[in-house]
N, C-alpha and C positions, 0 to 999 in steps of 0.2 A: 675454166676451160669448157668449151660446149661439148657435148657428148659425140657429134658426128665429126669430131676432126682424132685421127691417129695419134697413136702412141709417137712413135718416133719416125720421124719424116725430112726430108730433107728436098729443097727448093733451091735453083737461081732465081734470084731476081737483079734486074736494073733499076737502083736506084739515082732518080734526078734532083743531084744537090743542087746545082746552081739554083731552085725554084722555089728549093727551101731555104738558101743564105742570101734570097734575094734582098734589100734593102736592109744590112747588117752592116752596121761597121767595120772598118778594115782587121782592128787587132782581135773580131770577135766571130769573123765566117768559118777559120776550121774546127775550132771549139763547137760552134753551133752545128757543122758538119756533123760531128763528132754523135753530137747529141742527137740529130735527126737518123741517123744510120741506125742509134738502139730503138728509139720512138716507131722507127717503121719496123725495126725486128720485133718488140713488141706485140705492135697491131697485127703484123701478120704472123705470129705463132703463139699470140697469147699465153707467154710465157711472164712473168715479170724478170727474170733472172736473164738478164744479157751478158757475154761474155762475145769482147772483141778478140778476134786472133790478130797479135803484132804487126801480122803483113799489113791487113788492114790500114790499122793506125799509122804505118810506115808510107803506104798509100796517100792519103789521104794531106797527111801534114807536110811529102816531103815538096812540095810547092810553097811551102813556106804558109805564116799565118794569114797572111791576105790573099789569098789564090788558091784555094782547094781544087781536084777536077770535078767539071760537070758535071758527072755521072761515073758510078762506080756497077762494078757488075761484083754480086754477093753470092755467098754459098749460105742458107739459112738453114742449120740443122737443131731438129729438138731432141734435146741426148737427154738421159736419165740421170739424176746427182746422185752421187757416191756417197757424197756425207750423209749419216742416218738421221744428224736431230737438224738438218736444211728446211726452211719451211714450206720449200716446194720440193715435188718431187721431179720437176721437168725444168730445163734451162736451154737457154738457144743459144749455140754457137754461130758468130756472124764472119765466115773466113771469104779470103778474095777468090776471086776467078778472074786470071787474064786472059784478057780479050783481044783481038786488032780493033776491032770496029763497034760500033753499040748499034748499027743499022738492023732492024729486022728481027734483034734478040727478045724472045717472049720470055714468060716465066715457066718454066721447067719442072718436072718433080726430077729426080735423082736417085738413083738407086744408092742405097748406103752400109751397100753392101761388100 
């Protein structure tokens, strides 16, 4: 983790699945959803430890395995782990945020407090 990014922080972001399930097989776009939602929590909190919240995953699949939606709007918070022998000390939770519309939304910081 680079020294000028925060302890514990919390962001929305909108992530655009369709551009990432693009030219995927039918029985393999919401798995690969799936996948691209930790990959970008990842990059953007350089954490390795992903941790999806339910709604999420509720989101995401309940269109069935060939149909994910286009874009999901995310809460990306860096929490502290509890367990003492973890081999990180930071992990990101990826919870939803609903939305009407995806027009116009940037990326946020959040107070987490």
């Amino acid at each position: 983790m680079t020294p000028n990014k925060p302890d514990l922080v919390s962001r929305d972001y909108t992530i655009h699945l369709a551009k990432r399930t693009h030219k995927t097989c039918f029985k393999s776009k919401t798995p690969k959803a799936i996948k691209a939602i930790k990959k970008f929590a990842v990059d953007a909190m350089g954490t390795k430890d992903v941790r999806l919240d339910p709604k999420v995953n509720k989101e995401v699949w309940k269109q069935g395995v060939r149909n994910p939606p286009k874009r999901i709007r995310v809460r990306l918070s860096r929490k502290r782990n509890e367990d003492e022998d973890a081999d990180e000390k930071l992990y990101t939770l990826v919870q939803l945020v609903e939305v009407s519309s995806f027009k116009g939304l940037q990326t946020e910081a959040v107070d987490s407090a």
